[in-house]
N, C-alpha and C positions, 0 to 999 in steps of 0.2 A: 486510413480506410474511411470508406462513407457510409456510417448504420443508420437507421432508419431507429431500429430499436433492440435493448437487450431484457430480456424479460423471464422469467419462471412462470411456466404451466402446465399442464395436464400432456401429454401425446399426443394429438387428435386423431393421427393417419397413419399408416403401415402397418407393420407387424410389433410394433412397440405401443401399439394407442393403448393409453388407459397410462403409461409407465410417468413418473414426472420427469422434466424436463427442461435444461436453460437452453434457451433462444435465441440466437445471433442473426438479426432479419438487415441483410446488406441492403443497400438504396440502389436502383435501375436496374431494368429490363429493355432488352431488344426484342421482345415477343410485346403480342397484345395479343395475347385472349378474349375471347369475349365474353368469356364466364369468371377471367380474372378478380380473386378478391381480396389482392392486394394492391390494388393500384396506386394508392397512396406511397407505397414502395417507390415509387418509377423514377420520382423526384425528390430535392430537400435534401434532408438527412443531414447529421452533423461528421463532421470530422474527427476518428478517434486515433490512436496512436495503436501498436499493437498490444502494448503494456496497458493503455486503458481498457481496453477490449480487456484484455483479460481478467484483470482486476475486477473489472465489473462480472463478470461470469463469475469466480471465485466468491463476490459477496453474495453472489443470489442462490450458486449451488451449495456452499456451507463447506464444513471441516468435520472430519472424523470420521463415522459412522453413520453419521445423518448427512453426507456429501450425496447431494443428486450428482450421480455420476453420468450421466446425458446430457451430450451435447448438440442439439444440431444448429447447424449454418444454412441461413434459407435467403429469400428474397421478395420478390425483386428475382434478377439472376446473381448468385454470388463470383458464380467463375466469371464474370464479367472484370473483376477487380484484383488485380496480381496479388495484392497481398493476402488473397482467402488462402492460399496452397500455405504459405507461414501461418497463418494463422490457426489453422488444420494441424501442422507439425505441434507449433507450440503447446495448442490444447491435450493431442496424443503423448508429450512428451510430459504435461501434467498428470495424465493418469485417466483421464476422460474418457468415453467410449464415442468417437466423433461420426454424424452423421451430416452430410450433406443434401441438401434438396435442390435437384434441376433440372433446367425444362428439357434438355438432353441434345439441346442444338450446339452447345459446347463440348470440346472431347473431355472426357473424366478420366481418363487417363494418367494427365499429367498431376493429379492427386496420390498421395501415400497411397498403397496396397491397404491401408489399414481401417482407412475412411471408408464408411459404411457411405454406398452409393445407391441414394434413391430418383432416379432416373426416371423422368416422362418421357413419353414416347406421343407425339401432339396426333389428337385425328383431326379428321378432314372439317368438321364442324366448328372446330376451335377460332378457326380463321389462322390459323398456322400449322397446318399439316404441310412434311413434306421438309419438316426441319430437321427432322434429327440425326444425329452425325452418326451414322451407319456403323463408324470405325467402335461407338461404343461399346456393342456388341464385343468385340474382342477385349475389352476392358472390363467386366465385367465379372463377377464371381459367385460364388456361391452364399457370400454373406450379403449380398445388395440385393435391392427391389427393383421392379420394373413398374411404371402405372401407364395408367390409362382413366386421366378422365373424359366420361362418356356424355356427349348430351343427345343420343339420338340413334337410331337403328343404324343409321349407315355407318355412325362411330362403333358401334358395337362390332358390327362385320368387320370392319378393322382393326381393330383390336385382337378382335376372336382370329383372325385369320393371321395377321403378323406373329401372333405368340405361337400358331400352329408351326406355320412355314421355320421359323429361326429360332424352335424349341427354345421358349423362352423358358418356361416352368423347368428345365434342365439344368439351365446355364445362372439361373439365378435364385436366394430363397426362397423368394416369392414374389409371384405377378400381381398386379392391384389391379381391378377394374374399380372405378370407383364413379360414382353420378355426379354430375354436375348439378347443382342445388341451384334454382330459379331465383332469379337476380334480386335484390327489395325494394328498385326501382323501376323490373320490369323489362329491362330491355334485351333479354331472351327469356328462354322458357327450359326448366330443368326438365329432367329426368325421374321420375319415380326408381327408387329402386329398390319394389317390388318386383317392376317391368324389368330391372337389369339382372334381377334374384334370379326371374321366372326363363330371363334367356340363358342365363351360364348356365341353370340345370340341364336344362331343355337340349343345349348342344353339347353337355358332357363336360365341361370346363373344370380344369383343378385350376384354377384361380380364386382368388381371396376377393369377395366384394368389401372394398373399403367404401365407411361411411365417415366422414368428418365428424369426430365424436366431441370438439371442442362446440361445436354450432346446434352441439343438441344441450349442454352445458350453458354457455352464456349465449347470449344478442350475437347473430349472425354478422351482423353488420361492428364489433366491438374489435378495437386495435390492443394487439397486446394478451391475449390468449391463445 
């Protein structure tokens, strides 16, 4: 496998933020967001084996009682790499509670029932709306997430209207609308989310506004949190 990095940290997103947590960030994406902030992901990364991989998760989550029992597999995209579906089992077969992160243009399907699936769903602002594999919807459960990061009213109405149309808050634990935080180089423009607070209430949404809780924690721009 090609990782990028494995690391212990805080939760920052979903319905786990705040829990601690080890890190499995694969190396490359076939998307390009334009709010992406990991790009440093896309490329590089060193070569692990899957017993190194492991081993390393094992020294960072601990033994006993004091085992940070969270796992998640992020990116970059990981389904992009055969060996994340092994890598997935082996973690579940340690005892781990495995969550995946992806940008949902891959089917999640071919992952264990067991893998907690947090699935984006890209709007039209992204610069990759119009990717996501449709068939996920039938993959999907009631232990996994759905998001939506927003940078913009027309992302909003999309968002808002795709979870109406295909009862997403039904089919999954919970839906994320979540803001797109303004770039620290400037080359888009976030979202307040006040502005995204003020629209869920406003059209009746049981949606979860997710804030990236690591980026209020350390340096936005910091690898490895």
């Amino acid at each position: 496998m090609v990782i990028t990095e494995v690391f212990k940290s805080i939760q920052g997103e979903g319905t786990r933020a705040g829990l601690p947590c080890t890190f499995v960030r694969l190396t490359g994406c076939n998307l390009r967001c334009v709010w992406c902030d990991t790009e440093y992901a896309f490329h590089g990364g060193t070569k692990y084996s899957l017993d190194e991989v492991l081993a390393k998760v094992r020294s960072l989550a601990g033994e006993g009682v004091s085992r940070v029992p969270l796992v998640e597999i992020t990116g970059g995209e990981p389904l992009l790499q055969k060996e994340t579906l092994a890598l997935a089992e082996r973690l579940l077969s340690d005892g781990y509670t495995v969550m995946i992160e992806t940008s949902g243009e891959r089917f999640v399907g071919v992952l264990s029932k067991q893998v907690i699936k947090i699935v984006d769903v890209k709007c039209p602002d992204s610069g990759e709306g119009g990717t996501f594999d449709m068939a996920n919807l039938n993959a999907i459960d009631e232990k996994d997430e759905i998001k939506f990061v927003i940078s913009s009213r027309r992302d909003y109405e999309f968002a808002r209207d795709f979870t109406t149309h295909h009862h997403l808050t039904a089919r999954v634990r919970q839906v994320i609308f979540s803001p797109a935080f303004a770039d620290p180089a400037g080359r888009w423009q976030g979202l307040e989310s006040r502005q995204l607070a003020e629209w869920i209430l406003a059209d009746h949404l049981l949606v979860r506004l997710g804030l990236q809780l690591h980026k209020f924690i350390w340096d936005p721009a910091m690898k490895g949190v």
